[in-house]
PyMOL Python script that loads the backbone (N, CA, C, O; Angstrom):
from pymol import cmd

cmd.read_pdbstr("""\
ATOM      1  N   UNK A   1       0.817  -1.192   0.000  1.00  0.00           N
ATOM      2  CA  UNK A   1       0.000   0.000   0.000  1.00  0.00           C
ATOM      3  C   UNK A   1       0.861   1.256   0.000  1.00  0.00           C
ATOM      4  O   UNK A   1       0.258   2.244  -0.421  1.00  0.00           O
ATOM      5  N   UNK A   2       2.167   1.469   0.382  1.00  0.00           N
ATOM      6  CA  UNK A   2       2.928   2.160   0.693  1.00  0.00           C
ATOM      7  C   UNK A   2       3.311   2.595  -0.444  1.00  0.00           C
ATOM      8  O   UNK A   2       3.489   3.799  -0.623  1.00  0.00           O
ATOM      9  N   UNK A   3       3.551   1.455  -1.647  1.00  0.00           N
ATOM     10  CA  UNK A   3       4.306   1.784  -3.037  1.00  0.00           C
ATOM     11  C   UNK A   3       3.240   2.680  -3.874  1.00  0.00           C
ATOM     12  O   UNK A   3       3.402   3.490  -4.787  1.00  0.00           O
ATOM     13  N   UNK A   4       1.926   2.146  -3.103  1.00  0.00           N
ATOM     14  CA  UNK A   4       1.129   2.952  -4.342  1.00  0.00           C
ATOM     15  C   UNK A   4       0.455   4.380  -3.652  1.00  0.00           C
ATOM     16  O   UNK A   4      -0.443   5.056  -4.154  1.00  0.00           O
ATOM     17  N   UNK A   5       1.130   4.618  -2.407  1.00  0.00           N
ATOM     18  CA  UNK A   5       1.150   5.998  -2.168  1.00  0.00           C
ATOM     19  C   UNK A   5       2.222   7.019  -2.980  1.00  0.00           C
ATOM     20  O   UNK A   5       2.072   7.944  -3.778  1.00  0.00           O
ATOM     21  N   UNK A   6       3.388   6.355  -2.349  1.00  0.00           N
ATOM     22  CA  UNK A   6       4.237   6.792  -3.165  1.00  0.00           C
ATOM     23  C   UNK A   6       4.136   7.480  -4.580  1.00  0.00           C
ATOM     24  O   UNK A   6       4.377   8.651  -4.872  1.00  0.00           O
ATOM     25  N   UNK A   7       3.819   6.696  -5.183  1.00  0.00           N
ATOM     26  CA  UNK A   7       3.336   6.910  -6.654  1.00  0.00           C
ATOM     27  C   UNK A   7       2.841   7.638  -6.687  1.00  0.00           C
ATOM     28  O   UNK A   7       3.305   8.491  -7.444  1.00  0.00           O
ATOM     29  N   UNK A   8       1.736   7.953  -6.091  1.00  0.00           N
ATOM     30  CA  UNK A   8       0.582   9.087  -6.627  1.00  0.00           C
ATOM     31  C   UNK A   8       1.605   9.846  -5.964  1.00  0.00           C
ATOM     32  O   UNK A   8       2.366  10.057  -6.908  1.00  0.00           O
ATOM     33  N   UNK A   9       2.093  10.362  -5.021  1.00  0.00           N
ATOM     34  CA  UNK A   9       2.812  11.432  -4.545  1.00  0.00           C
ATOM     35  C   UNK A   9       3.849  11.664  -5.679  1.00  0.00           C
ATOM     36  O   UNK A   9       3.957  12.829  -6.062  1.00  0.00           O
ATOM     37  N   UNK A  10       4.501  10.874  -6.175  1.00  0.00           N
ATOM     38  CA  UNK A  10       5.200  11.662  -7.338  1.00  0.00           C
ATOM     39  C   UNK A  10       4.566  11.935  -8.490  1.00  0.00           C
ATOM     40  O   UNK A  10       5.023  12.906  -9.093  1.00  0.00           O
ATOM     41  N   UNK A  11       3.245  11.134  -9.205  1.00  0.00           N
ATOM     42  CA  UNK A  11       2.542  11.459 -10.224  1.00  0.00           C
ATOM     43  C   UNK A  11       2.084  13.090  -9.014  1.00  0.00           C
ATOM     44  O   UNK A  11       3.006  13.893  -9.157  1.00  0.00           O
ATOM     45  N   UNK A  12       1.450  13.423  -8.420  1.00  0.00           N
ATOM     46  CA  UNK A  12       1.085  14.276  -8.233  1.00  0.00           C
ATOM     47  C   UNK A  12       1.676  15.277  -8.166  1.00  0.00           C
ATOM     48  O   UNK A  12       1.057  16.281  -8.518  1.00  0.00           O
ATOM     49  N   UNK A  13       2.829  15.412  -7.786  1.00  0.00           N
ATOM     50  CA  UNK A  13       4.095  16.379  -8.323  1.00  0.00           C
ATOM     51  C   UNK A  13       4.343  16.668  -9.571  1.00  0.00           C
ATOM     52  O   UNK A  13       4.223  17.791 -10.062  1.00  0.00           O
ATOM     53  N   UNK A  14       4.734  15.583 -10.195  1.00  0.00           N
ATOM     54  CA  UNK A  14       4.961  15.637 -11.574  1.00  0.00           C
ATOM     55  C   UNK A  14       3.530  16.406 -12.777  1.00  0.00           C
ATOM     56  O   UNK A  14       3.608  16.784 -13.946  1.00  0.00           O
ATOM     57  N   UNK A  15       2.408  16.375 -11.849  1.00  0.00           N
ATOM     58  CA  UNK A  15       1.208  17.475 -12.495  1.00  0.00           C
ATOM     59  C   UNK A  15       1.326  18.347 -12.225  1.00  0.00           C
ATOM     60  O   UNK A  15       1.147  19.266 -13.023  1.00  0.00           O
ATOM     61  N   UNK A  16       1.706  18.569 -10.911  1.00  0.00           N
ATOM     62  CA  UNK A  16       1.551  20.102 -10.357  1.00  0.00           C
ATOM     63  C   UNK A  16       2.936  21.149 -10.910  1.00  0.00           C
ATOM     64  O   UNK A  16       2.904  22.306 -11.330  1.00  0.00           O
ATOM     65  N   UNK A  17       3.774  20.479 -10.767  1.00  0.00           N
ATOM     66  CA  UNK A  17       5.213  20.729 -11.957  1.00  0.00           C
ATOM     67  C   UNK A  17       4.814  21.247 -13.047  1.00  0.00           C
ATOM     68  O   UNK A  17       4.906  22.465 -13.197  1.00  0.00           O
ATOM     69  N   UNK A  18       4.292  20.441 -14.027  1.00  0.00           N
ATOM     70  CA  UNK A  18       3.911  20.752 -15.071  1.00  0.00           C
ATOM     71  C   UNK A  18       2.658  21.565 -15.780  1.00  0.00           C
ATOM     72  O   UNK A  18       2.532  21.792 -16.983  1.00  0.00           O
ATOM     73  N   UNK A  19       1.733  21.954 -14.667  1.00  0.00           N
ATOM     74  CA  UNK A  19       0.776  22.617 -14.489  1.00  0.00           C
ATOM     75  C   UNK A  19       1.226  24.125 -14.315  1.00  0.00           C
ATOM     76  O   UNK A  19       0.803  25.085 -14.959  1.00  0.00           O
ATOM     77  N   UNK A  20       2.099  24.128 -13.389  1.00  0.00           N
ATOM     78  CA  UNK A  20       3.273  25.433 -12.823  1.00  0.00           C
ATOM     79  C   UNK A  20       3.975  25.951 -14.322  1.00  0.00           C
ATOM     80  O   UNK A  20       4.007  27.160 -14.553  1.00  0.00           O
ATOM     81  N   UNK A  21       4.506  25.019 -15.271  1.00  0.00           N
ATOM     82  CA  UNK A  21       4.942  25.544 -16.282  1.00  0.00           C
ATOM     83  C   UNK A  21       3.749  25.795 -16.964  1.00  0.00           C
ATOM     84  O   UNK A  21       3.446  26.965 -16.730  1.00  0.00           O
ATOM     85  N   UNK A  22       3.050  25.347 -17.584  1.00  0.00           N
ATOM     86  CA  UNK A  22       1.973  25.979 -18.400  1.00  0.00           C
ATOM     87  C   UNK A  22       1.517  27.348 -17.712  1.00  0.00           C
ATOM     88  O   UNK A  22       1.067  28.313 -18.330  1.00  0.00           O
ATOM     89  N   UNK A  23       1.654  27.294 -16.710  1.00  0.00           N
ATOM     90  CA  UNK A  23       0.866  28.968 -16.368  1.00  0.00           C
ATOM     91  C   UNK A  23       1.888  29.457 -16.170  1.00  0.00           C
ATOM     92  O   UNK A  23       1.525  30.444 -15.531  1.00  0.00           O
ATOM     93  N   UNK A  24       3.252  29.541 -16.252  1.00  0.00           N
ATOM     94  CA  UNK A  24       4.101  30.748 -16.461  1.00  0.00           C
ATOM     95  C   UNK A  24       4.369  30.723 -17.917  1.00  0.00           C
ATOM     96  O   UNK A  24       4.338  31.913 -18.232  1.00  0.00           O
ATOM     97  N   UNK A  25       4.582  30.121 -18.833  1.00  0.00           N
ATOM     98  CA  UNK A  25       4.451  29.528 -20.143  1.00  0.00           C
ATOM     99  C   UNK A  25       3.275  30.815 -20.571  1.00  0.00           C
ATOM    100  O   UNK A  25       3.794  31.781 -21.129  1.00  0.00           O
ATOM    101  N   UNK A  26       2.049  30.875 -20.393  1.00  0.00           N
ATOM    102  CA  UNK A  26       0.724  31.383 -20.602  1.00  0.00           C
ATOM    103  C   UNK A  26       1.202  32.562 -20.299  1.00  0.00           C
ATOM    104  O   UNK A  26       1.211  33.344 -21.249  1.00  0.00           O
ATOM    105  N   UNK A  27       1.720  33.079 -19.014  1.00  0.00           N
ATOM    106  CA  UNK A  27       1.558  34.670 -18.330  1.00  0.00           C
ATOM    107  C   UNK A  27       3.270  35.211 -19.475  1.00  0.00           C
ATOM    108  O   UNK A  27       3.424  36.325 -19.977  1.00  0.00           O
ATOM    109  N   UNK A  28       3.993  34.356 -19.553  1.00  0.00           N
ATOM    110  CA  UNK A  28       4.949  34.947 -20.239  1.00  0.00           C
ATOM    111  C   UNK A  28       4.606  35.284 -21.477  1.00  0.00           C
ATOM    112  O   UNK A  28       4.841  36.426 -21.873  1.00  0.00           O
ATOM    113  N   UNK A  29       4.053  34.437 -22.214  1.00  0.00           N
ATOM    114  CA  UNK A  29       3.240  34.834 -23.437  1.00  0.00           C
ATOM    115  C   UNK A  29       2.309  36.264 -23.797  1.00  0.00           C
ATOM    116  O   UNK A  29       2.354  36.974 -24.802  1.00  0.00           O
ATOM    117  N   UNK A  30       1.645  36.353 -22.835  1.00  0.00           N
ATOM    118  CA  UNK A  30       0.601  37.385 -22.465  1.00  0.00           C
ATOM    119  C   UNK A  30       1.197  38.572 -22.304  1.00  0.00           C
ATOM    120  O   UNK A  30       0.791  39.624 -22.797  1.00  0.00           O
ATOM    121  N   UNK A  31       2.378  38.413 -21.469  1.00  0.00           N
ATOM    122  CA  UNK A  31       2.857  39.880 -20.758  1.00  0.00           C
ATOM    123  C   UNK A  31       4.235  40.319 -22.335  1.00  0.00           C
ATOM    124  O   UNK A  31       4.744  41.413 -22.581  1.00  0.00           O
ATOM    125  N   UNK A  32       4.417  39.105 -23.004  1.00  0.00           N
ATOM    126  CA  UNK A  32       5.032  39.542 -23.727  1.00  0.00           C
ATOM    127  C   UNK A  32       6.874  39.502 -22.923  1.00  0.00           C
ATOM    128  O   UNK A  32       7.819  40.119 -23.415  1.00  0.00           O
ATOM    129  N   UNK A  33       6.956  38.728 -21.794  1.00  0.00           N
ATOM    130  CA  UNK A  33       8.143  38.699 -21.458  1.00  0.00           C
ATOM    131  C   UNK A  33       9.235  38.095 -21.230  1.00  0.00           C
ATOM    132  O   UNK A  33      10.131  38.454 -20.465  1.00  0.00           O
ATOM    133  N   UNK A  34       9.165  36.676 -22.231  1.00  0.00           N
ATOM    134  CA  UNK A  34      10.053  35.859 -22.689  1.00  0.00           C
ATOM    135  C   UNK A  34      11.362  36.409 -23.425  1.00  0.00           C
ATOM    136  O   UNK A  34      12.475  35.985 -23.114  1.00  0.00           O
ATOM    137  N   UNK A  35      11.154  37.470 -24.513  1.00  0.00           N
ATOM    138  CA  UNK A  35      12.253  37.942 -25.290  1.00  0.00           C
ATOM    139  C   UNK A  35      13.414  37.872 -24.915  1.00  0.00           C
ATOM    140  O   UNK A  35      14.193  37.282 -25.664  1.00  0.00           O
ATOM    141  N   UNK A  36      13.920  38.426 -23.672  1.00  0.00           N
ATOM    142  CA  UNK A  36      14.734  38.720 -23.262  1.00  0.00           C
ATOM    143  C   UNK A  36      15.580  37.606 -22.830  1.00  0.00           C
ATOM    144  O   UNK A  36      16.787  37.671 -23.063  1.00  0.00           O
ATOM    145  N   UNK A  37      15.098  36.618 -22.243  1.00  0.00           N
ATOM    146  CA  UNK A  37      15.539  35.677 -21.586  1.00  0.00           C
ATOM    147  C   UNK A  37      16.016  34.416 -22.659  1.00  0.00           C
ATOM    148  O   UNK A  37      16.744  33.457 -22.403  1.00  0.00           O
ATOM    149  N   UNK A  38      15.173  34.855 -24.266  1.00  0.00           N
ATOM    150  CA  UNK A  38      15.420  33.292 -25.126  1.00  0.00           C
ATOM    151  C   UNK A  38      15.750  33.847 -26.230  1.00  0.00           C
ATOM    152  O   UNK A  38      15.886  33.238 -27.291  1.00  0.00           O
ATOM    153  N   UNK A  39      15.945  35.357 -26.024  1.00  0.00           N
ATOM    154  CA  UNK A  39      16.560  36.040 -27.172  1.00  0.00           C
ATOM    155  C   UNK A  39      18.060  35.347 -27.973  1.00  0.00           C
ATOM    156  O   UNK A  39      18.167  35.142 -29.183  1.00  0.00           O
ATOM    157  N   UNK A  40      19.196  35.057 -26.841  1.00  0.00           N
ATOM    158  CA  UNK A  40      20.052  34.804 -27.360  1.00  0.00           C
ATOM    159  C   UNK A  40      20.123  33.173 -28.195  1.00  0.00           C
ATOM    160  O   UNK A  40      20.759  32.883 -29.208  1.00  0.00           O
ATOM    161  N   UNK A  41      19.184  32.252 -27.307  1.00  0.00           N
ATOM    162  CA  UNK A  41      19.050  31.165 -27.440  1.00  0.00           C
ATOM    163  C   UNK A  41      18.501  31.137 -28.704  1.00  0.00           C
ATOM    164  O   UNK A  41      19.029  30.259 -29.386  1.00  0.00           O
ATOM    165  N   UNK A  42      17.540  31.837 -29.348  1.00  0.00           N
ATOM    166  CA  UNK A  42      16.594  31.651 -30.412  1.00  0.00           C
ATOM    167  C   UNK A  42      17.761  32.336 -31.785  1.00  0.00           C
ATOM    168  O   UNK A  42      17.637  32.215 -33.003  1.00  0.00           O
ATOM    169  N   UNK A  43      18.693  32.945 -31.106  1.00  0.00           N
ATOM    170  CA  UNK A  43      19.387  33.422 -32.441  1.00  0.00           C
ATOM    171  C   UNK A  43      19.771  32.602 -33.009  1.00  0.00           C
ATOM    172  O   UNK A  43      19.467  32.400 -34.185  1.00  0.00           O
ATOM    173  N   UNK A  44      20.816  31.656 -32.106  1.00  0.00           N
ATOM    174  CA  UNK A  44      21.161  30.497 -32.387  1.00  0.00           C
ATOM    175  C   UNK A  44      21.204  29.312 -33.237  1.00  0.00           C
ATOM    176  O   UNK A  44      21.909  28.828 -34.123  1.00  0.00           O
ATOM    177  N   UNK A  45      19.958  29.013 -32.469  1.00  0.00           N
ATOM    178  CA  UNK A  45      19.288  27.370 -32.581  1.00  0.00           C
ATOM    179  C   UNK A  45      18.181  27.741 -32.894  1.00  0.00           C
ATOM    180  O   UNK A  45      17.335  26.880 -32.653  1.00  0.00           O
ATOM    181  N   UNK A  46      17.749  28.746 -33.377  1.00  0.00           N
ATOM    182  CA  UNK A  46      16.201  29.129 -34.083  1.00  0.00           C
ATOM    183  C   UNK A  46      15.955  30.327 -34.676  1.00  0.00           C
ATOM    184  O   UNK A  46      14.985  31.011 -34.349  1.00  0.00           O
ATOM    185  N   UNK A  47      17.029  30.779 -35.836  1.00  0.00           N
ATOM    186  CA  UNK A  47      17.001  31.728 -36.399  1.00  0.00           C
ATOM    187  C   UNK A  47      15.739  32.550 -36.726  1.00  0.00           C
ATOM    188  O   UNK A  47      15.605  33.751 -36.494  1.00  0.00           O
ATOM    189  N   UNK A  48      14.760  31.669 -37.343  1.00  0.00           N
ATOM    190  CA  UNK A  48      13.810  32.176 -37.899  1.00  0.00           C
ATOM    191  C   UNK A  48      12.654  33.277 -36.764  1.00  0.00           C
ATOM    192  O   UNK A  48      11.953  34.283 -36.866  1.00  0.00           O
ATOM    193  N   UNK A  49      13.128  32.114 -35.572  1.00  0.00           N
ATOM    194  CA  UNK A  49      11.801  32.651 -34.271  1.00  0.00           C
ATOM    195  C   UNK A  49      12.809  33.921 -33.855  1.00  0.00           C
ATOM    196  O   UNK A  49      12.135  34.604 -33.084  1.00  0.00           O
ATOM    197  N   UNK A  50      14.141  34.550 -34.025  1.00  0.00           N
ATOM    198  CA  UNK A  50      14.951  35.480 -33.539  1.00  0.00           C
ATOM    199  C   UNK A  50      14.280  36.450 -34.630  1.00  0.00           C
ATOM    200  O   UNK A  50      13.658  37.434 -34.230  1.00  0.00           O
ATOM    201  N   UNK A  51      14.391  36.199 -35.924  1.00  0.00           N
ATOM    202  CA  UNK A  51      13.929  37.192 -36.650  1.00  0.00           C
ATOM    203  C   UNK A  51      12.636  37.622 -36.238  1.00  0.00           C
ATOM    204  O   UNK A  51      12.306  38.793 -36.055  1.00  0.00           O
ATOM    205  N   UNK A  52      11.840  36.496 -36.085  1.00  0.00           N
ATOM    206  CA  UNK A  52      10.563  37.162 -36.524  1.00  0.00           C
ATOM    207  C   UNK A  52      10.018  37.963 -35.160  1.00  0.00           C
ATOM    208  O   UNK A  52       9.085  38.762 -35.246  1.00  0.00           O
ATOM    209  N   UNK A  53      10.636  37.696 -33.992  1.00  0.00           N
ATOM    210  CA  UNK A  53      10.809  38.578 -32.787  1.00  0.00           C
ATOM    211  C   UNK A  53      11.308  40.338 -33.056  1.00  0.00           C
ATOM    212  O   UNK A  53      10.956  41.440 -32.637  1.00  0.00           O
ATOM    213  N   UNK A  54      12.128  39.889 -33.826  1.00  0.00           N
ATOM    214  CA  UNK A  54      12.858  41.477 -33.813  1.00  0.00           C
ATOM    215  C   UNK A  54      11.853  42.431 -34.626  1.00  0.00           C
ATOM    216  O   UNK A  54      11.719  43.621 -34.341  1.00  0.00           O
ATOM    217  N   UNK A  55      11.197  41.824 -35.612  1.00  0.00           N
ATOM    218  CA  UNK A  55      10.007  42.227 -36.439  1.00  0.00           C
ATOM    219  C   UNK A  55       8.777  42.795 -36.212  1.00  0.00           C
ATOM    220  O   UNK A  55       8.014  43.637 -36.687  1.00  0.00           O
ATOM    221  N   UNK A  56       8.927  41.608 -34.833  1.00  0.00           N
ATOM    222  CA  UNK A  56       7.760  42.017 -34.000  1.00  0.00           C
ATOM    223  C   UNK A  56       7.750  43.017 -33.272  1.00  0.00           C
ATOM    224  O   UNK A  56       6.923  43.928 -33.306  1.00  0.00           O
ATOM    225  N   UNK A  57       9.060  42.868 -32.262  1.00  0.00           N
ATOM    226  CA  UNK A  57       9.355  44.209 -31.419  1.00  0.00           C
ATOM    227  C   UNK A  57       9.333  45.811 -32.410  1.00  0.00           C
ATOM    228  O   UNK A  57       9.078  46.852 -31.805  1.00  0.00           O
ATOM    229  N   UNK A  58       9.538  45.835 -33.491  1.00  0.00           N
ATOM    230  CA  UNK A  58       9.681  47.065 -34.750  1.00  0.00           C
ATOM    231  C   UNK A  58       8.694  47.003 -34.726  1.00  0.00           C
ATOM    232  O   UNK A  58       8.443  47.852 -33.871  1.00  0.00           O
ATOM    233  N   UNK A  59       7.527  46.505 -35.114  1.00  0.00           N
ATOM    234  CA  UNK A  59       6.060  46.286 -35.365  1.00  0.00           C
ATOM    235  C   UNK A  59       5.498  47.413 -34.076  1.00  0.00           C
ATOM    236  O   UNK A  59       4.933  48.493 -34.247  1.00  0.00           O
ATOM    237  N   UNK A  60       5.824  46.829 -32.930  1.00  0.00           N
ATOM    238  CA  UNK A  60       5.347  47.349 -31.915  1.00  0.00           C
ATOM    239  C   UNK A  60       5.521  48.964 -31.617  1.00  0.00           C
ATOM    240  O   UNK A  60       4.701  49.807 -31.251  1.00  0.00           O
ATOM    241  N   UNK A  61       6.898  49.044 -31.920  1.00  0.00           N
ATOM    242  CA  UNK A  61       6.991  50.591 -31.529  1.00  0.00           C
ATOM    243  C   UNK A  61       6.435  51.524 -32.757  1.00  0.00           C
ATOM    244  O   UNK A  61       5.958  52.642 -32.559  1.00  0.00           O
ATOM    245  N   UNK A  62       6.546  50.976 -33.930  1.00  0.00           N
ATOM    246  CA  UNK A  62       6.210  51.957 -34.858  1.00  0.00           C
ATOM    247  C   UNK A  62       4.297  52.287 -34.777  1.00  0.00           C
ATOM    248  O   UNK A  62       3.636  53.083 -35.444  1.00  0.00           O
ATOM    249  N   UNK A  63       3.868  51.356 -33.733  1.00  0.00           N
ATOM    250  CA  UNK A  63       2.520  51.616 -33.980  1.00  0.00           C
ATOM    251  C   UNK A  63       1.765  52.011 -32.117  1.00  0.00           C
ATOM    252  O   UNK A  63       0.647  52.094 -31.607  1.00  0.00           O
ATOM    253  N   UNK A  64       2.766  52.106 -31.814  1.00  0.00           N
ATOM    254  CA  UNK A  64       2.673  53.072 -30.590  1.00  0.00           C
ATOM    255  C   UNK A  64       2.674  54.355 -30.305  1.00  0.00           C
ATOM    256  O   UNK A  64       3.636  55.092 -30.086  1.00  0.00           O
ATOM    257  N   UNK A  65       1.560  54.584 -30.318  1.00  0.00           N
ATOM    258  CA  UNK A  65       1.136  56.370 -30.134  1.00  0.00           C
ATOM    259  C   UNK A  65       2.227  56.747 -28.660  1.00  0.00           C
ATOM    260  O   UNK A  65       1.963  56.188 -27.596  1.00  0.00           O
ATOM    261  N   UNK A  66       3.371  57.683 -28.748  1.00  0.00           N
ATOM    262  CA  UNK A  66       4.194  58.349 -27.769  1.00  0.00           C
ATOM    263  C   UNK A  66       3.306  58.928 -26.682  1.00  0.00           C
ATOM    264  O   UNK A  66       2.771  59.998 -26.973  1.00  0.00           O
ATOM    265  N   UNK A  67       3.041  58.401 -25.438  1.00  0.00           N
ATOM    266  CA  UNK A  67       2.676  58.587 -24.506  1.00  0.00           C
ATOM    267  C   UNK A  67       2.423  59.997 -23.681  1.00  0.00           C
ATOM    268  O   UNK A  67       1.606  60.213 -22.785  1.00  0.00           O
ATOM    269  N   UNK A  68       3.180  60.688 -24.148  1.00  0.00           N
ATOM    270  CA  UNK A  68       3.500  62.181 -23.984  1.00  0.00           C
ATOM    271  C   UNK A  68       1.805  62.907 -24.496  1.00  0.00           C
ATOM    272  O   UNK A  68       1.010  63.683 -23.964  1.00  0.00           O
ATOM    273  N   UNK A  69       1.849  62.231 -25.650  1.00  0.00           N
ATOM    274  CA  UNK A  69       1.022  63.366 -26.398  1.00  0.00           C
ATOM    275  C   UNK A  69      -0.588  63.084 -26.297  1.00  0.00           C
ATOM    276  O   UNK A  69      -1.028  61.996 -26.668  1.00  0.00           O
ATOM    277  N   UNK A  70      -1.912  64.652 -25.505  1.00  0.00           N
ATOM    278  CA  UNK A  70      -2.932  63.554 -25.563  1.00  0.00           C
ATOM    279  C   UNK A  70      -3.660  63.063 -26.648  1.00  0.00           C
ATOM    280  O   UNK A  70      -3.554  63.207 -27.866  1.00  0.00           O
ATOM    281  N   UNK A  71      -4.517  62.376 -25.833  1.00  0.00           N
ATOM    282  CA  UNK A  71      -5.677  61.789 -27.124  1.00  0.00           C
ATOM    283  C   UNK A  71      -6.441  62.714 -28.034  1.00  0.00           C
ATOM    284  O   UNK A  71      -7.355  63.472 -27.707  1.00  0.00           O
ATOM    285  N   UNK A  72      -5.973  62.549 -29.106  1.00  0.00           N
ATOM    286  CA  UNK A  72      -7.440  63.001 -30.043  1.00  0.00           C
ATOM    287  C   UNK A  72      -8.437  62.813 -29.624  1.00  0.00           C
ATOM    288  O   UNK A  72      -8.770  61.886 -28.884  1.00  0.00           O
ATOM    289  N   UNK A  73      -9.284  63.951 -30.168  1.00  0.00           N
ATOM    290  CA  UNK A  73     -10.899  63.717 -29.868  1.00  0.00           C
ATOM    291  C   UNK A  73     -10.981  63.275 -31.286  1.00  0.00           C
ATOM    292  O   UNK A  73     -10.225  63.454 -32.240  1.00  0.00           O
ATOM    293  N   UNK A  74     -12.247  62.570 -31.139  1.00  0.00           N
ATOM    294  CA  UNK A  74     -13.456  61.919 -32.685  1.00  0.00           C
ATOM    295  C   UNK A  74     -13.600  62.640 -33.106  1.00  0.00           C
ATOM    296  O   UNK A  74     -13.911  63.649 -32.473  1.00  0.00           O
ATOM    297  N   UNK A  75     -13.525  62.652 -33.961  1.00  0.00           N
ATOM    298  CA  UNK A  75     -14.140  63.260 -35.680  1.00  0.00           C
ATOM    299  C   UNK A  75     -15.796  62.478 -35.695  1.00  0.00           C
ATOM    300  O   UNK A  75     -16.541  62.630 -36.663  1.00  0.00           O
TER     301      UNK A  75
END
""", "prot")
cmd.dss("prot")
cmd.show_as("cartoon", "prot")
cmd.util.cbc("prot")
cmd.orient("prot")
């Protein structure tokens, strides 16, 4: 009975582990704050995902209204 405690105690780890990565996996995605950390890695060993990051980050600023300035009113 002991062995098959055991077990579930490590299957149950081994979910909650992997449960833990999917939701930082998810919030890194979301917040947009992986770049930095897999930037160098992706140059590497995944050229294509380095490019299309840097593309993205250009994407981003060129379509960011400068914070400084206020809002238009509607037409």
């Amino acid at each position: 009975m002991s062995d098959v405690a055991v077990l579930l105690a490590l299957a149950a780890a081994f979910v909650a582990v992997l449960g833990a990565l999917a939701w930082l996996a998810a919030r890194v995605r979301r917040r947009g704050i992986g770049g930095g950390l897999l930037g160098p890695m992706d140059e590497v060993y995944n050229p294509g995902a380095h490019r299309s990051r840097l593309e993205i980050q250009l994407h981003e600023q060129r379509t960011t209204p400068p914070r400084d300035d206020p809002p238009r009113p509607p037409t």
